[in-house]
Every structure is written in C-alpha cells, then in structure tokens.
N, C-alpha and C positions, 0 to 999 in steps of 0.2 A: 403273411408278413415275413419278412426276410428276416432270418436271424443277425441278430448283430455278434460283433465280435471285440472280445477283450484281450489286449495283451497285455499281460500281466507279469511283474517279476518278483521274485523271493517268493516261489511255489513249495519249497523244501522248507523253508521253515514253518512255526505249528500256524499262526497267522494267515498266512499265506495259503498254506496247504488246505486249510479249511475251507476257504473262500472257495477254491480250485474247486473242490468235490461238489461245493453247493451250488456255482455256476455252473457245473456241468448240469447237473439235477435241473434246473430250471433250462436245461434248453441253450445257452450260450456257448458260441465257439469259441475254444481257447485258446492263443499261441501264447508260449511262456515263454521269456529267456534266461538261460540257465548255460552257467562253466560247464566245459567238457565233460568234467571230471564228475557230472552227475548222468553223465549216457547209463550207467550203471543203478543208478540208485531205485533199490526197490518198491519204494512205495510209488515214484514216477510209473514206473514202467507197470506198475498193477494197475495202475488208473487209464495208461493209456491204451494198455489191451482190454479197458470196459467200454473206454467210447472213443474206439481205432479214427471215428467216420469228423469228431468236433473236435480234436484235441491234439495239436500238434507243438513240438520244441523246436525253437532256435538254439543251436549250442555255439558258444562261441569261445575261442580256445585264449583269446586278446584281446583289447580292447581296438585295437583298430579293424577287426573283422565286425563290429557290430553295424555301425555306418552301411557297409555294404549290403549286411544281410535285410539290416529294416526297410532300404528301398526296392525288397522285392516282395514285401507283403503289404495287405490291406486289412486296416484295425478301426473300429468306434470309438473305443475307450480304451487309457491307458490307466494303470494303477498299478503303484512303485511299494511292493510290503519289502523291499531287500532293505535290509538294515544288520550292521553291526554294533550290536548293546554290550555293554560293560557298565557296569553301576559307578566301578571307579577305574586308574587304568597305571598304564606302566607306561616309560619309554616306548616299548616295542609296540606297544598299543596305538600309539600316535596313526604310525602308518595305513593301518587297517581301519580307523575311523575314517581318514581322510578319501580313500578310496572304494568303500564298500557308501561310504554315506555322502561324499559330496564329487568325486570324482565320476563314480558307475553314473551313479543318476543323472547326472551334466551332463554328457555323454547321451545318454536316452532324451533327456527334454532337447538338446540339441537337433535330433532326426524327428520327436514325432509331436512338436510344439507346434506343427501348423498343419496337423493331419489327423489328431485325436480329439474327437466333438468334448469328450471330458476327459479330466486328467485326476487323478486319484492318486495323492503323497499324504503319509502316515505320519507322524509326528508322537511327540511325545508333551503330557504335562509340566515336565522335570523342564524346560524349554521356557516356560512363564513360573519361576521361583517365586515366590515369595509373591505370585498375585501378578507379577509384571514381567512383560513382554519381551523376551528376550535378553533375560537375565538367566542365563543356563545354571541347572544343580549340577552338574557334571562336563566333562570332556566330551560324553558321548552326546550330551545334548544340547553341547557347543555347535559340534558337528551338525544337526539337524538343524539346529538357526543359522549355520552360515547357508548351509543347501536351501534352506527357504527364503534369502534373499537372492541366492542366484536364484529360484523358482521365479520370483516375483519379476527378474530381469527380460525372462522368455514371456511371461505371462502379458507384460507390457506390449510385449512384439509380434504377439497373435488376438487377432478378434476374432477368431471365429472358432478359438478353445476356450473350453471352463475349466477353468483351473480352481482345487481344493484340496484344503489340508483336515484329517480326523486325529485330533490327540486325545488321550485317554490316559489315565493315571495307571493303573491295574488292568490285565486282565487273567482270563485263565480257561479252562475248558478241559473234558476228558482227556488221558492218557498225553497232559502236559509234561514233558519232563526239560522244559526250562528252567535256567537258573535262577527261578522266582521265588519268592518265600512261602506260599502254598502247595507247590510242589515237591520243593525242598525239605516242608514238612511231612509232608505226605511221602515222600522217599524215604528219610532218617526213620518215618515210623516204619514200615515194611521193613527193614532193615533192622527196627528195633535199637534205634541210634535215638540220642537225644539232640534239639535243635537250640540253637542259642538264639535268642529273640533280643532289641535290642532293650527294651521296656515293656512293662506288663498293658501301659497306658499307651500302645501303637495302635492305630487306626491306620485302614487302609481303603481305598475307593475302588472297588475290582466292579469290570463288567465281562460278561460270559462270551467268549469268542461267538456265539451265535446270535449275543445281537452285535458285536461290531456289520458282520456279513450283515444285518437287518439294514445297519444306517448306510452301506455302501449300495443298496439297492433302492434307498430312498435315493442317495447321489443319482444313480444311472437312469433310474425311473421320471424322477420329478424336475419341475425348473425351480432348484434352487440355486439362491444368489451365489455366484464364486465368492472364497473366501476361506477364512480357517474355522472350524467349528471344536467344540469339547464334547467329547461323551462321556459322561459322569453318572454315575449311578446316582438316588437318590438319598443314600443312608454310606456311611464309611461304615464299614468292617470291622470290629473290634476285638482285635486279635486273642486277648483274654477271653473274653468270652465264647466268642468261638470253639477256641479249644477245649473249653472251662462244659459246652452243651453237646461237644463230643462225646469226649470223654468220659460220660454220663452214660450214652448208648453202646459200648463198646469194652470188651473185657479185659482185652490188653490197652494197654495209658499209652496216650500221645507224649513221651516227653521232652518235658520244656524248661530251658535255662535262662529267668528273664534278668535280666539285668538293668541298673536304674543309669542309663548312658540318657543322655537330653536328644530329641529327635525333633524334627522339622513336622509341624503342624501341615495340615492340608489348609490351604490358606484360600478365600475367593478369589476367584479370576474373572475380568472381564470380556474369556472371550464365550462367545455366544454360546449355546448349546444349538445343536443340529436341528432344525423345524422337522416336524413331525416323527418324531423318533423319541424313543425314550426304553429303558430296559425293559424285557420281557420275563427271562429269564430268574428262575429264584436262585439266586446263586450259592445262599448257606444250603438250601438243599441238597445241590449240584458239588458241592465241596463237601458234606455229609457222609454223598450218596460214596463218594471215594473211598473214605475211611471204611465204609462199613459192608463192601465189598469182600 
C-alpha cells in the first residue's frame, strides 16, 4: 500500500510538533510548511535527520511564495495546527491574530481545497461561549470563527474534500511550556514562585496531547461525517483539588494564591463529540507524574 502523505502546518509549536513525531512513527510522509526563519530551528532539524527519507520542509520567506511552492508538490491530507493564542490582547495584537489565524490559512485553503482528500483545522471551545455557536470569549477566538466561515466558503466549493474542525477546551502533555495554567504552575513551582489562580472553585476540561493525535487518526483512518466535532474529556479538573492531592505527595508545596474573582462555568454545548473516540490518557497522573519528577 502506498504511503500516503500529510501536509501539515504549525510543526514548531507543542501541538503540532507532537503529531509531527507520531506520524512519522506510524509510517506517514510529511511535508510541513514553515517561515524561513525556522531553517534553523532545532528540534526541526533533529527529526529530520531521524527520517532524512519521509520528511521534508516547504519554507517560505512571503506569503506570495507559497501559491508557487504548493503547486509543485503532492499531499492526501491537509491539517492546519498554526495558530496565534492570547487569552486576552492589546492593539498590537490585532494584527497577528488576523494573519497567523485568518490570513496564513486562506492563503493554504485557497491552493489545496481541491487537492486534499481531508482537511484538518483546529479550533477552539472558547468559540462556542456560553454553550452557543459562535459567540467568541475572546479576540483570539473571534479570530478562529471568522476563519471557519471562510473555511465553510471553500468547503461549499469542493466535493471531493472533507473538510473538519477538532475544538477542545484544555489541553497539555510532557515538557509543555505554554502559557497555560498547568504549566505555568508547574514552572512557578520549579522556580519556587507562587502562582495566583483566579478562584479556589475553578474547574478545567484538559485532554492529553496524545489523545488529540488518537482523534486525528480516527479523522484520517475512518469515514466520518465532515463537520466540527468537540473533544472533551469526561470529568473537569478541579484545580483545588488537584493541587490540594499533590501536595500530599511531595515535600516542597506547590504555591498557591486563590483568590475569590467570579469565572465563567464550562457550560454544555451542542456540538457533537467525535465518533469513536474518547480520552485515553489518565491525565491527573500525567500532571502528577510532573511535579514529582
């Protein structure tokens, strides 16, 4: 059987980069596109002297050099993890939302909306507030509901692509050093810093980078319906506690500054959960197993 081949972009980030090393492990060719300015970047360049023979970069220094480069290669699947996150943002922020999140990817759904058997964009929960559809928590998740209606525009315009979107509330995984609240904790304690939380009563819905990879191999593998799906773990996190079963096993204290500010509930939503998929991973373990390193 012929190997098939993924192009895939946002490989530098932890998301991304995951997927990268686990496709490679099962066997799939990779072409990644990735700014110049990572010809350089180490952890690239150690993966691709492990597999010189599946694994190759498009770099591109412009946005008008990508158009050219994509009609010289051939791909199966496309999957979009490049994203610019900010929880909340400034002025100068504007501009980097609009072009990392709705410009870069138009740009790619443009060349390869009628060449890629499936298409793989990433989304976020923060996207359906408060339960509903495209009521964004944020700027940054403004950003990804306008890109998913230009999605929905190409998608109209190709029948012989699948098009799907994976949102997910949390996630996290080994040697994470995103600006998340589990590894932020987990930083400040190494450091010996305390972490300011915003209520003792937070709850959070985290799923383990290894099974996001699990549900995009259901995507590639199976015939399911185009469409958006949710990965949600089946229990919210409860950040008191957590800490509270830690710091039980461990001799220097996680410290924590809770304070009683009102937070946003994780609210239901109606959009689907992914068929046959569901969390694998123990993830309080997996977030334990950090601390006690």
């Amino acid at each position: 059987m012929k190997k098939k081949t993924i192009l895939l972009t946002g490989t530098t980030g932890f998301i991304g980069h995951n997927f990268l090393k686990n496709a490679l492990l099962k066997n799939f060719n990779i072409i990644d596109i990735l700014r110049s300015k990572n010809t350089r970047n180490a952890k690239i360049k150690k993966i691709k002297k492990k597999y010189a023979n599946n694994y190759r970069t498009i770099y591109f220094s412009n946005y008008r050099q990508i158009q050219k480069k994509l009609k010289k290669i051939n791909y199966d699947y496309f999957i979009n993890f490049a994203t610019l996150y900010k929880s909340t943002h400034k002025y100068e922020d504007i501009f980097g939302f609009i072009n990392s999140n709705i410009l870069f990817p138009t740009l790619l759904y443009e060349n390869i909306h009628l060449k890629a058997k499936k298409i793989i964009n990433f989304g976020t929960m923060m996207q359906v507030a408060n339960g509903k559809n495209f009521n964004s928590k944020n700027l940054y998740a403004a950003s990804k509901n306008a890109f998913e209606m230009i999605e929905n525009f190409y998608s109209n315009r190709s029948s012989m692509s699948k098009f799907y979107n994976l949102k997910f509330y949390e996630s996290f995984g080994e040697n994470d050093n995103r600006p998340k609240l589990i590894p932020t904790i987990l930083k400040n304690y190494k450091k010996n810093k305390s972490t300011k939380i915003i209520s003792k009563k937070l709850e959070l819905n985290v799923i383990h980078v290894n099974d996001i990879t699990k549900a995009i191999m259901i995507l590639l593998n199976n015939n399911i319906k185009p469409g958006s799906y949710c990965l949600k773990s089946q229990k919210n996190i409860k950040i008191y506690n957590l800490i509270s079963n830690i710091n039980k096993k461990i001799t220097t204290k996680i410290k924590i500054k809770y304070n009683n500010n009102n937070f946003n509930k994780i609210k239901k939503s109606n959009l689907k959960k992914l068929p046959n998929w569901k969390p694998e991973v123990n993830l309080i373990k997996k977030i334990e197993n950090e601390f006690l390193k």
